[in-house]
C-alpha positions as CSV (number, residue, x, y, z in Angstrom):
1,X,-158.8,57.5,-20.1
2,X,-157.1,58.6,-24.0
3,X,-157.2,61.9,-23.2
4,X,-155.5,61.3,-20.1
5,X,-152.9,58.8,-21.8
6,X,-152.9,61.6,-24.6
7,X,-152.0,64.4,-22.5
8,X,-149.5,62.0,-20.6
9,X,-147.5,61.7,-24.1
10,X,-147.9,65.8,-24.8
11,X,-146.5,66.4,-21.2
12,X,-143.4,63.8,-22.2
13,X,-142.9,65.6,-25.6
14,X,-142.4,69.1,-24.3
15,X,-139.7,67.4,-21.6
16,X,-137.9,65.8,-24.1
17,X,-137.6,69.2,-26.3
18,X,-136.6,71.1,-23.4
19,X,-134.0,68.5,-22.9
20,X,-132.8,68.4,-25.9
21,X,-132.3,71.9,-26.4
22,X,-130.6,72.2,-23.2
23,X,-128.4,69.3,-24.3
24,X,-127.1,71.3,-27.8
25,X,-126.7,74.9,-25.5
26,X,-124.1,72.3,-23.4
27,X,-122.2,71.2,-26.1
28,X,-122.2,74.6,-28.0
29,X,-120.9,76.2,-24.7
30,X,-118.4,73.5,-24.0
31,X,-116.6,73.9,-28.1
32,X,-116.2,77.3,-27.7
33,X,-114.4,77.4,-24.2
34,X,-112.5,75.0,-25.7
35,X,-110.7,77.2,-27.9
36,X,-110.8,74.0,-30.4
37,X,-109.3,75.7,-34.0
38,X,-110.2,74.6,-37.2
39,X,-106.8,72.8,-39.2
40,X,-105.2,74.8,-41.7
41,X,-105.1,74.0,-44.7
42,X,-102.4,73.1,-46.8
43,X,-102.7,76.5,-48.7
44,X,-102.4,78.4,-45.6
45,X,-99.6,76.4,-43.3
46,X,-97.6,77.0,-46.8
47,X,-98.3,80.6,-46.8
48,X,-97.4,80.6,-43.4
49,X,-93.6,79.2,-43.8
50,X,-93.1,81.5,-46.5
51,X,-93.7,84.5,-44.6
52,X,-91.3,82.8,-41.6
53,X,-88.7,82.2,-44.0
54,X,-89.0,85.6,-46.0
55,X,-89.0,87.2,-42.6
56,X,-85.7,84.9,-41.6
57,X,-83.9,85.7,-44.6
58,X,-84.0,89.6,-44.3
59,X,-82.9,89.2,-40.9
60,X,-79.6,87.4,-41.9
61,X,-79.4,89.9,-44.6
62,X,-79.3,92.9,-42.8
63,X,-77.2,91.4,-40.1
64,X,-74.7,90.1,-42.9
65,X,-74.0,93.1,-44.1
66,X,-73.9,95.1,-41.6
67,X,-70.0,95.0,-41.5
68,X,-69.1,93.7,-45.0
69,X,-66.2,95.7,-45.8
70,X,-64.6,94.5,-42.1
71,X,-61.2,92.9,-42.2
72,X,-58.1,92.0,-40.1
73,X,-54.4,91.1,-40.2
74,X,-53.3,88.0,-38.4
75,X,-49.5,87.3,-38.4
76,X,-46.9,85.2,-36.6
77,X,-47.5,81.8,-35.0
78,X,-50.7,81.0,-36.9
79,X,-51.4,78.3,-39.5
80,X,-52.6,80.5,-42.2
81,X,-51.4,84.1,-41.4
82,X,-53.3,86.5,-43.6
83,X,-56.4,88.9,-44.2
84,X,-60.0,87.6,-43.2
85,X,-63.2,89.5,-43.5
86,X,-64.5,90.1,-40.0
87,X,-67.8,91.0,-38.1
88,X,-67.6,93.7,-34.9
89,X,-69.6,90.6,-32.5
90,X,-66.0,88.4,-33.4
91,X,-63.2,88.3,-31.0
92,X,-59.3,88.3,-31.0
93,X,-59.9,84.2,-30.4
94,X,-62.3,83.8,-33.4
95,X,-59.9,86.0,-35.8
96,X,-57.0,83.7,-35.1
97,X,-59.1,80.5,-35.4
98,X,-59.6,81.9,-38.7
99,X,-56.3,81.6,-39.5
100,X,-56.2,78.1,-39.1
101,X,-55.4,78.6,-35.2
102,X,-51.9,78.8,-33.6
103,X,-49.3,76.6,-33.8
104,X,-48.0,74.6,-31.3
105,X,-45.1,77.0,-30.0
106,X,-47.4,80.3,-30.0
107,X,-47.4,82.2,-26.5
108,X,-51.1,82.8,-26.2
109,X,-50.7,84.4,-22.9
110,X,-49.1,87.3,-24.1
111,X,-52.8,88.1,-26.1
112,X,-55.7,89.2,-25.1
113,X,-57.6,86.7,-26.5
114,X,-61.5,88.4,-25.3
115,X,-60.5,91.6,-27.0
116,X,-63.0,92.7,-30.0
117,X,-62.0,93.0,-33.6
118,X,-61.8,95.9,-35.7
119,X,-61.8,96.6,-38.9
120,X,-57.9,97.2,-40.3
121,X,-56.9,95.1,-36.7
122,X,-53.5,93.6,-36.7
123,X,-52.9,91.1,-34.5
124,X,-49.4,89.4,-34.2
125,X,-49.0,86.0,-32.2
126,X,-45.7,85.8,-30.7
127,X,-44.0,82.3,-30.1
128,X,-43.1,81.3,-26.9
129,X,-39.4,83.6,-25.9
130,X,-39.8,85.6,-29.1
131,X,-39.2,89.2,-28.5
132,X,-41.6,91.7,-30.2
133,X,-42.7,95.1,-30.0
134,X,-45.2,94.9,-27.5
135,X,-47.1,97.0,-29.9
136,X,-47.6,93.7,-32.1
137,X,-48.7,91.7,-29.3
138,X,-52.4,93.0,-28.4
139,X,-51.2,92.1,-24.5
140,X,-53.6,92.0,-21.7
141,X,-53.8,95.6,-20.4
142,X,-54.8,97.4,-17.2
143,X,-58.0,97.6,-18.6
144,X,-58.1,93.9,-20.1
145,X,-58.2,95.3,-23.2
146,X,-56.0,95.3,-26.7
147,X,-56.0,98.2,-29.6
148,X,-55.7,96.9,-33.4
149,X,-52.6,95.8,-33.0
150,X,-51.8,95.7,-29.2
151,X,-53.0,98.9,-26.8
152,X,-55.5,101.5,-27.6
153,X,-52.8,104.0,-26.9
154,X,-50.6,105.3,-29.0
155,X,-46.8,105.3,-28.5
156,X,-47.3,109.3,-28.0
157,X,-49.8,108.7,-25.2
158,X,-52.9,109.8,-27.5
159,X,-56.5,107.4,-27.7
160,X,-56.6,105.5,-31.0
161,X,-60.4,106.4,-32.0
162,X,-60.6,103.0,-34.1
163,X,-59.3,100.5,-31.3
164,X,-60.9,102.0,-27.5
165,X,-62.5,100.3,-25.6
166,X,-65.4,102.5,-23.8
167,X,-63.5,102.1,-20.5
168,X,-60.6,103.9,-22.5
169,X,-62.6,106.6,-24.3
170,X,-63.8,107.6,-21.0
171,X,-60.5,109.1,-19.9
172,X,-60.9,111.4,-22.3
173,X,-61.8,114.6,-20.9
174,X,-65.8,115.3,-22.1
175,X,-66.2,111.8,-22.7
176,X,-68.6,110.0,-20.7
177,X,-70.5,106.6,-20.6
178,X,-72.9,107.7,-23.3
179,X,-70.4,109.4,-25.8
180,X,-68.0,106.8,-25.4
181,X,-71.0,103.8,-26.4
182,X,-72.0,106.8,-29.8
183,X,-68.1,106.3,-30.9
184,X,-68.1,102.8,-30.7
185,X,-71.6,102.7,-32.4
186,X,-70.6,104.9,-35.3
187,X,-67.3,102.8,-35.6
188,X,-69.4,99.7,-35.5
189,X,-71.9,100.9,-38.3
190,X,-70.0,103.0,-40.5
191,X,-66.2,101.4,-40.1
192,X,-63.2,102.9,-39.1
193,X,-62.5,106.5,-38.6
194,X,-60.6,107.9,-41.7
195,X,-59.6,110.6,-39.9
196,X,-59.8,112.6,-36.7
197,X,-62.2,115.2,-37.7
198,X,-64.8,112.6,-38.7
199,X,-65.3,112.3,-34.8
200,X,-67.4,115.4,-35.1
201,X,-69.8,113.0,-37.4
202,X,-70.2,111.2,-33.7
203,X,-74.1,112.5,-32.2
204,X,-73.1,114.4,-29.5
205,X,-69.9,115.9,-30.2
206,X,-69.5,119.2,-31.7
207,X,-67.1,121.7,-32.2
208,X,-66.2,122.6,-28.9
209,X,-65.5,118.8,-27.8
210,X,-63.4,118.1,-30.7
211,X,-61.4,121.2,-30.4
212,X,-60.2,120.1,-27.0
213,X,-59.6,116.4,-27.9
214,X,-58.1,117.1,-30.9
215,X,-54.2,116.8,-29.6
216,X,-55.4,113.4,-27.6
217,X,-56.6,111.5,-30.0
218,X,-55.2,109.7,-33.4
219,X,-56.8,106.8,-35.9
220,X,-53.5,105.4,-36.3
Protein backbone atom coordinates (compact mmCIF):
# COMPACT_ATOMS: atom_id res chain seq x y z
CA UNK A 1 0.00 0.00 0.00
CA UNK A 2 3.19 2.93 0.40
CA UNK A 3 4.61 1.94 -2.48
CA UNK A 4 1.50 2.23 -4.24
CA UNK A 5 0.69 5.73 -2.47
CA UNK A 6 4.45 6.42 -3.21
CA UNK A 7 4.38 5.87 -6.75
CA UNK A 8 0.82 7.73 -6.87
CA UNK A 9 2.88 11.02 -5.62
CA UNK A 10 5.94 10.27 -8.29
CA UNK A 11 3.28 9.92 -11.11
CA UNK A 12 1.74 13.50 -9.84
CA UNK A 13 5.27 15.07 -9.66
CA UNK A 14 6.35 14.40 -13.21
CA UNK A 15 2.60 15.96 -14.28
CA UNK A 16 3.07 18.88 -12.49
CA UNK A 17 6.76 19.48 -14.10
CA UNK A 18 5.45 18.82 -17.47
CA UNK A 19 2.91 21.36 -16.66
CA UNK A 20 4.80 23.69 -15.58
CA UNK A 21 7.24 23.73 -18.26
CA UNK A 22 4.58 23.93 -20.70
CA UNK A 23 3.17 26.86 -18.81
CA UNK A 24 6.70 29.13 -19.05
CA UNK A 25 7.05 27.86 -23.13
CA UNK A 26 3.32 29.77 -23.24
CA UNK A 27 4.21 32.72 -21.73
CA UNK A 28 7.69 32.97 -23.50
CA UNK A 29 5.89 32.51 -26.84
CA UNK A 30 3.09 34.89 -26.08
CA UNK A 31 6.00 38.09 -24.97
CA UNK A 32 7.64 37.72 -27.99
CA UNK A 33 4.68 37.85 -30.50
CA UNK A 34 3.89 40.51 -28.64
CA UNK A 35 6.46 42.69 -29.95
CA UNK A 36 6.46 44.24 -26.13
CA UNK A 37 9.92 46.79 -26.27
CA UNK A 38 11.84 47.50 -23.45
CA UNK A 39 11.47 51.68 -22.31
CA UNK A 40 14.20 53.76 -23.28
CA UNK A 41 15.93 55.26 -21.16
CA UNK A 42 16.33 58.76 -20.50
CA UNK A 43 19.92 58.64 -22.06
CA UNK A 44 18.69 57.24 -25.22
CA UNK A 45 15.06 59.18 -25.85
CA UNK A 46 17.63 62.31 -25.31
CA UNK A 47 19.93 61.08 -27.85
CA UNK A 48 17.18 60.45 -29.90
CA UNK A 49 15.74 64.23 -30.16
CA UNK A 50 19.01 65.43 -30.71
CA UNK A 51 19.57 63.55 -33.75
CA UNK A 52 15.67 64.76 -34.89
CA UNK A 53 16.58 68.23 -34.22
CA UNK A 54 20.18 68.13 -35.72
CA UNK A 55 18.61 66.48 -38.72
CA UNK A 56 15.63 69.35 -38.64
CA UNK A 57 18.02 72.08 -38.51
CA UNK A 58 20.17 71.18 -41.60
CA UNK A 59 17.13 70.83 -43.44
CA UNK A 60 15.94 74.53 -42.86
CA UNK A 61 19.51 75.39 -43.50
CA UNK A 62 19.93 74.19 -46.79
CA UNK A 63 16.47 75.20 -47.69
CA UNK A 64 17.17 78.82 -46.27
CA UNK A 65 19.82 79.40 -48.31
CA UNK A 66 19.10 78.14 -51.16
CA UNK A 67 18.02 81.61 -52.63
CA UNK A 68 19.65 84.05 -50.20
CA UNK A 69 20.80 86.62 -52.44
CA UNK A 70 16.88 86.76 -54.07
CA UNK A 71 15.18 90.09 -54.09
CA UNK A 72 12.29 92.10 -55.56
CA UNK A 73 10.95 95.59 -56.24
CA UNK A 74 7.48 96.38 -55.23
CA UNK A 75 6.16 99.89 -56.10
CA UNK A 76 2.88 101.86 -56.46
CA UNK A 77 -0.23 101.24 -54.28
CA UNK A 78 1.41 99.31 -51.50
CA UNK A 79 2.01 100.23 -47.84
CA UNK A 80 5.64 99.95 -47.72
CA UNK A 81 6.98 100.04 -51.41
CA UNK A 82 10.49 98.84 -51.44
CA UNK A 83 13.13 95.97 -51.77
CA UNK A 84 12.38 92.49 -49.87
CA UNK A 85 14.61 89.48 -50.00
CA UNK A 86 12.66 86.72 -51.67
CA UNK A 87 12.52 82.89 -52.07
CA UNK A 88 11.70 81.18 -55.79
CA UNK A 89 8.41 78.96 -53.88
CA UNK A 90 6.95 82.93 -53.09
CA UNK A 91 4.35 84.44 -55.34
CA UNK A 92 3.46 87.95 -56.76
CA UNK A 93 0.66 87.88 -53.74
CA UNK A 94 3.22 87.07 -50.94
CA UNK A 95 5.81 89.81 -52.40
CA UNK A 96 3.20 92.45 -52.10
CA UNK A 97 1.98 91.31 -48.72
CA UNK A 98 5.46 92.01 -47.89
CA UNK A 99 5.11 95.30 -48.50
CA UNK A 100 2.63 95.80 -46.07
CA UNK A 101 -0.15 94.89 -48.70
CA UNK A 102 -2.10 97.30 -51.01
CA UNK A 103 -3.94 100.07 -50.20
CA UNK A 104 -7.30 100.47 -50.38
CA UNK A 105 -7.54 102.14 -54.05
CA UNK A 106 -5.02 99.52 -55.69
CA UNK A 107 -6.42 97.71 -58.93
CA UNK A 108 -5.47 94.21 -58.15
CA UNK A 109 -7.05 92.92 -61.20
CA UNK A 110 -4.80 94.27 -63.43
CA UNK A 111 -1.92 91.69 -61.68
CA UNK A 112 -1.29 88.54 -61.86
CA UNK A 113 -1.36 87.81 -58.48
CA UNK A 114 -0.27 83.55 -58.84
CA UNK A 115 2.73 84.59 -60.94
CA UNK A 116 6.24 83.40 -59.34
CA UNK A 117 8.91 85.77 -58.15
CA UNK A 118 12.28 86.32 -59.38
CA UNK A 119 15.09 87.52 -58.34
CA UNK A 120 15.61 91.53 -59.58
CA UNK A 121 11.39 91.24 -60.11
CA UNK A 122 9.65 94.51 -60.33
CA UNK A 123 6.31 94.58 -59.64
CA UNK A 124 4.20 97.95 -59.85
CA UNK A 125 0.51 98.02 -58.43
CA UNK A 126 -1.49 100.35 -60.22
CA UNK A 127 -4.43 102.25 -58.54
CA UNK A 128 -7.72 101.92 -59.68
CA UNK A 129 -7.98 104.34 -63.40
CA UNK A 130 -4.22 104.99 -63.19
CA UNK A 131 -2.57 104.61 -66.53
CA UNK A 132 0.76 102.79 -66.70
CA UNK A 133 2.93 101.10 -68.93
CA UNK A 134 1.55 97.89 -69.14
CA UNK A 135 5.05 96.84 -68.87
CA UNK A 136 4.86 97.85 -64.93
CA UNK A 137 1.73 96.09 -64.44
CA UNK A 138 2.68 92.20 -64.43
CA UNK A 139 -1.10 91.78 -66.13
CA UNK A 140 -2.70 88.52 -66.51
CA UNK A 141 -1.38 87.09 -69.91
CA UNK A 142 -2.54 84.55 -72.49
CA UNK A 143 -0.55 82.34 -70.75
CA UNK A 144 -1.68 83.48 -67.14
CA UNK A 145 1.56 84.42 -66.55
CA UNK A 146 3.62 87.85 -65.64
CA UNK A 147 7.68 88.55 -66.47
CA UNK A 148 9.68 90.60 -63.68
CA UNK A 149 7.97 93.41 -64.15
CA UNK A 150 4.76 92.57 -66.34
CA UNK A 151 5.24 89.90 -69.53
CA UNK A 152 8.03 87.61 -70.19
CA UNK A 153 8.32 89.23 -73.52
CA UNK A 154 10.22 91.91 -74.34
CA UNK A 155 9.00 95.07 -76.06
CA UNK A 156 11.12 93.72 -79.16
CA UNK A 157 9.20 90.46 -79.17
CA UNK A 158 12.38 88.38 -77.72
CA UNK A 159 11.95 85.69 -74.30
CA UNK A 160 13.27 87.29 -71.16
CA UNK A 161 15.43 84.15 -69.88
CA UNK A 162 15.09 85.47 -66.11
CA UNK A 163 11.06 85.88 -66.10
CA UNK A 164 9.51 82.68 -68.53
CA UNK A 165 7.41 80.75 -67.61
CA UNK A 166 8.10 77.01 -69.07
CA UNK A 167 4.94 77.41 -71.15
CA UNK A 168 6.84 80.45 -72.67
CA UNK A 169 10.31 79.02 -73.11
CA UNK A 170 8.68 76.36 -75.07
CA UNK A 171 8.00 78.57 -78.01
CA UNK A 172 11.33 78.84 -78.46
CA UNK A 173 12.37 76.93 -81.30
CA UNK A 174 14.68 73.75 -79.69
CA UNK A 175 13.15 74.20 -76.52
CA UNK A 176 11.00 71.49 -75.17
CA UNK A 177 9.35 70.43 -71.92
CA UNK A 178 12.69 69.18 -70.45
CA UNK A 179 14.98 72.17 -71.47
CA UNK A 180 12.56 74.62 -70.59
CA UNK A 181 12.18 72.90 -66.63
CA UNK A 182 16.76 72.82 -66.81
CA UNK A 183 16.38 76.85 -67.36
CA UNK A 184 14.12 77.41 -64.77
CA UNK A 185 16.20 75.01 -62.46
CA UNK A 186 19.50 76.72 -63.16
CA UNK A 187 17.64 80.21 -62.62
CA UNK A 188 16.16 78.76 -59.46
CA UNK A 189 19.57 77.56 -58.06
CA UNK A 190 22.10 79.77 -59.29
CA UNK A 191 19.90 83.27 -59.72
CA UNK A 192 19.39 85.27 -62.62
CA UNK A 193 21.01 85.07 -65.84
CA UNK A 194 23.82 87.86 -66.11
CA UNK A 195 23.84 87.47 -69.56
CA UNK A 196 22.63 85.64 -72.57
CA UNK A 197 25.54 83.45 -73.16
CA UNK A 198 25.33 81.94 -69.64
CA UNK A 199 22.39 80.01 -71.20
CA UNK A 200 25.00 77.71 -72.63
CA UNK A 201 25.80 76.89 -68.64
CA UNK A 202 21.99 75.35 -68.96
CA UNK A 203 22.61 70.96 -69.24
CA UNK A 204 21.44 70.47 -72.49
CA UNK A 205 22.16 73.37 -74.48
CA UNK A 206 25.16 73.76 -76.43
CA UNK A 207 26.53 75.66 -79.08
CA UNK A 208 24.37 74.93 -81.81
CA UNK A 209 21.03 75.73 -79.66
CA UNK A 210 22.34 78.96 -78.40
CA UNK A 211 23.45 80.06 -81.78
CA UNK A 212 19.95 79.94 -83.09
CA UNK A 213 18.21 81.49 -80.04
CA UNK A 214 20.60 83.95 -79.67
CA UNK A 215 18.53 86.89 -81.49
CA UNK A 216 15.20 85.61 -79.48
CA UNK A 217 16.20 85.84 -76.34
CA UNK A 218 17.36 88.82 -73.72
CA UNK A 219 17.83 88.99 -69.70
CA UNK A 220 16.45 92.34 -69.66
Amino acid sequence: MKENWQEWLIERKKLLIICGVGLAALLTTFYLKSGAAAPETPAALETSLSTQRAGTGKESSTSTSENSNWFADVKGAVKKPGVYPITSQMRVENLIALAGGAMEEADLKRLNLAAQVADQMVVYVPKVGEEVAEEWTAPVDAAGSAGSAGSSENSDGKINLNTATAAELQTLNGIGEKKAEAIIEYREKNGSFQDVEDLKKVSGIGEATFTKLEELITIN
